[in-house]
N, C-alpha and C positions, 0 to 999 in steps of 0.2 A: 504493500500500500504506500508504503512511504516513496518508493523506486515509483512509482507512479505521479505520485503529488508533487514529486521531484521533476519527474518531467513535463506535468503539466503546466509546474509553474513557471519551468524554463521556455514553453512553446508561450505562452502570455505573455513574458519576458519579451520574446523577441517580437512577437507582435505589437506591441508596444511601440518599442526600439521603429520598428520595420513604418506606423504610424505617423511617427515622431518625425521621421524622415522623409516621409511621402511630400511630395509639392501638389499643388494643386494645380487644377487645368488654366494655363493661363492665356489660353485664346480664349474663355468662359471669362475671365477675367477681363480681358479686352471687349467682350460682348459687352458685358454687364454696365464698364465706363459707359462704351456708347448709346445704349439703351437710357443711364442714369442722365445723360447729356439731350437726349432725342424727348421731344416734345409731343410725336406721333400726333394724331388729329387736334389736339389742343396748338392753339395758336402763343407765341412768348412774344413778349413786348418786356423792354426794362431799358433806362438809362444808365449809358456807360458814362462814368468822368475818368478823364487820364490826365494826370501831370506827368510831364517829361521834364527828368532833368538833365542837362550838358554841363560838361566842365566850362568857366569860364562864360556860361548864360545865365541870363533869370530863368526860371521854371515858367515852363508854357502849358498850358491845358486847353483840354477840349471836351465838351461833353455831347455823345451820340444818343438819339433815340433809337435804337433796337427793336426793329419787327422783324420775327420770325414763321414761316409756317412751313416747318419740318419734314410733316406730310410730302409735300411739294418739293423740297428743298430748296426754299426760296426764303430772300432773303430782301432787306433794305435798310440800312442808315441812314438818320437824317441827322446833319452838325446842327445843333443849338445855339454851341456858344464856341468860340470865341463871336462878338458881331460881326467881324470883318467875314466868316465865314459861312454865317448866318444860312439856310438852306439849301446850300453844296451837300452832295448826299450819294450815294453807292444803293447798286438796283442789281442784283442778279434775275436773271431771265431765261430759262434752259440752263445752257452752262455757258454762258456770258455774262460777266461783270460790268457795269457801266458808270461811270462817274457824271453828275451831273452838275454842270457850273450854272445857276443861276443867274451870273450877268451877262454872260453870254446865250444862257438859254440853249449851250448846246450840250452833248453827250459825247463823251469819250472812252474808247473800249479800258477797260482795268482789265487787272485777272485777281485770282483768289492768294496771289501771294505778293501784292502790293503793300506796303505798308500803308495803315492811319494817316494820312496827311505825316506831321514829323514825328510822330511817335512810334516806340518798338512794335506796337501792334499790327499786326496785319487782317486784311479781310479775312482769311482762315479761322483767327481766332474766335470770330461771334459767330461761327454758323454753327451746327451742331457738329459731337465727335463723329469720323469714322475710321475711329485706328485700327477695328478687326479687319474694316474693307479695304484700306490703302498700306497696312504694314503687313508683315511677318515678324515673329519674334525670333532673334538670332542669339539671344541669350538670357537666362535668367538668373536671380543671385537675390539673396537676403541684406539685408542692411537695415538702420536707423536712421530715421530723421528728429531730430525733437525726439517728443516724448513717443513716435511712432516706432511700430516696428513695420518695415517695410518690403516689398520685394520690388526691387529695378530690373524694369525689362527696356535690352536692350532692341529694338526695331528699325525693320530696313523698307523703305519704301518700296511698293510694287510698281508704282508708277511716276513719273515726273511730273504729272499736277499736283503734287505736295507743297509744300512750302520748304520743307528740309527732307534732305536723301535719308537719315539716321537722326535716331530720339532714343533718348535712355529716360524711361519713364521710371518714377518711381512711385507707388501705389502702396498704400494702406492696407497691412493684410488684416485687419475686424473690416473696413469696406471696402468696397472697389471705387474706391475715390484717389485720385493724383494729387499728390503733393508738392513735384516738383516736375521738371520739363526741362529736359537741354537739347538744344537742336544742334544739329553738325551738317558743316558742307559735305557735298559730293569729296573733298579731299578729306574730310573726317576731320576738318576744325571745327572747335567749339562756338558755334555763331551768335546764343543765346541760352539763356538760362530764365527759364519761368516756374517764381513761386505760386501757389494755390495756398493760400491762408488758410486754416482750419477752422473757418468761420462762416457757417452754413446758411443759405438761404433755403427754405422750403416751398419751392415752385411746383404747384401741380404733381406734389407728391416724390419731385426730381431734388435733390441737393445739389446746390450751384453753390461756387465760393463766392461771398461777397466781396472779398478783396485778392487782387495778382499784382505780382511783380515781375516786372519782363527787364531783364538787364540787359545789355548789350556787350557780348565781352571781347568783340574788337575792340569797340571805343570805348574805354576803360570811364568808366565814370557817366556812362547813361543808361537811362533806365527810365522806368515809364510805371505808375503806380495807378491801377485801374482798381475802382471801387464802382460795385453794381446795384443799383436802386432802382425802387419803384415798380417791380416785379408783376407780372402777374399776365395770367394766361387766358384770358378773355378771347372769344372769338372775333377777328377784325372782319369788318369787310375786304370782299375780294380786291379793289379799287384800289386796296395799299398794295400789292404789290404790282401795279402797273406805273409804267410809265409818267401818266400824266398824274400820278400821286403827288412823287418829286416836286413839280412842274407847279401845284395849288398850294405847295405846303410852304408861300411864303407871308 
C-alpha cells in the first residue's frame, strides 16, 4: 500500500510540475486582445487628447473626436482643437484613408500608417486591434512589468499594411490586456515604444486604457501622452461615416 501511495503521489507530483509549466494558447490570447478591442455591431465614439512633447519645444496638443463602426471597419477623426486646425479630419472608406482640409475643401489620399498630424500616433492606432489577423507569433517568454506578471510575444507581420514589420507585445497573464508595445523597423530597430496605463475604461463591456504613452526612440526625448474621454457606444447615424460628414462638421 505504501509502494503504491508512493507512486501515486509521485505521478500528482509530476502532474503538477508538468501544469506548472504548461503555456497557454497564445494565438487565443491574440484573439481575445482583438475581440476585447472590437466593438462588433455597437458603434464607439470617444475623445482623444495628445500632448507631444520635443526637446527644445513647448508641448503641443491636439484633441480628436473618435467615431468608430467596427462592424464595417470604418473609421473617422475629427480635430477639435488646436483652432488653427479646427475641422481637418481623416475618413476611411473601403480601404482608403483620406485626409480632409477644410480651407481648401479638398481630400487627400493618407494610409493607415500616417502619423496624427505631429504626434507619435498614427491612424492605426484608433481603429480596432487585428494582431491575430496581420501577425504571427515568433516567440514567447514570461517577464514582469510593475506589479504584473507578464508574457511578451514577440510578432512578425504577415503583411506590409502594418505600421511596423515586428512588435514584442507584452500582455497581462490574469487578462489579455497589453501593457506595453514596441514596434521595430523592417531592419529590426526599435522605432517606438507604447505604454497602456492600467487604468480601465468600461466601454460596452470592452476595457480600453484610459491613458498611453507613445515614445519615440529615434528622437530621444519625444513622446506623445494620449488620454481617452467621453466614451460611449451609442449607435451613430450612417451619414458619419460618409464623406460629406467631414465637409458639415464645421
Amino acid at each position: 500500500m505504501k509502494r503504491i501511495s508512493l507512486t501515486i503521489a509521485l505521478a500528482l507530483s509530476a502532474l503538477a510540475l508538468a501544469a506548472a509549466d504548461a503555456k497557454p494558447d497564445f494565438a487565443a490570447i491574440l484573439r481575445q486582445i482583438d475581440d476585447n478591442a472590437d466593438f462588433g455591431k455597437q458603434d464607439y465614439t470617444a475623445v482623444y487628447s495628445i500632448v507631444t512633447e520635443k526637446p527644445g519645444e513647448n508641448p503641443s496638443a491636439i484633441q480628436l473626436k473618435v467615431f468608430r463602426r467596427d462592424e464595417h471597419n470604418q473609421f473617422v477623426f475629427l480635430i477639435q482643437k488646436p483652432d488653427r486646425q479646427k475641422g481637418q479630419g481623416y475618413l476611411k472608406i473601403d480601404e482608403n484613408v483620406w485626409f480632409y482640409d477644410p480651407e481648401s475643401g479638398n481630400y487627400s489620399h493618407s494610409t493607415i500608417k500616417e502619423n496624427i498630424q505631429d504626434s507619435e500616433a498614427k491612424n492605426s492606432d484608433f481603429k480596432k486591434y487585428t494582431y491575430s489577423q496581420d501577425f504571427t507569433i515568433e516567440n514567447t517568454e514570461s517577464g514582469r512589468l510593475g506589479a504584473f506578471e507578464t508574457w511578451i510575444l514577440t510578432l512578425r507581420a504577415k503583411t506590409n499594411e502594418v505600421s511596423y514589420s515586428k512588435i514584442r507585445l507584452t500582455v497581462r497573464q490574469d487578462k489579455p490586456l497589453p501593457l506595453k508595445e514596441e514596434d521595430y523597423s523592417v531592419s529590426d530597430r526599435l522605432m517606438r515604444t507604447t505604454l497602456f496605463l492600467p487604468t480601465y475604461i468600461n466601454a460596452g463591456g470592452r476595457l480600453i486604457p484610459a491613458k498611453i504613452k507613445m515614445i519615440d526612440e529615434i528622437n530621444k526625448g519625444t513622446q506623445s501622452a494620449l488620454s481617452i474621454l467621453d466614451v460611449t457606444v451609442a449607435k451613430l447615424p450612417d451619414t458619419v461615416f460618409m464623406k460629406n460628414f467631414l465637409e458639415r462638421a464645421q
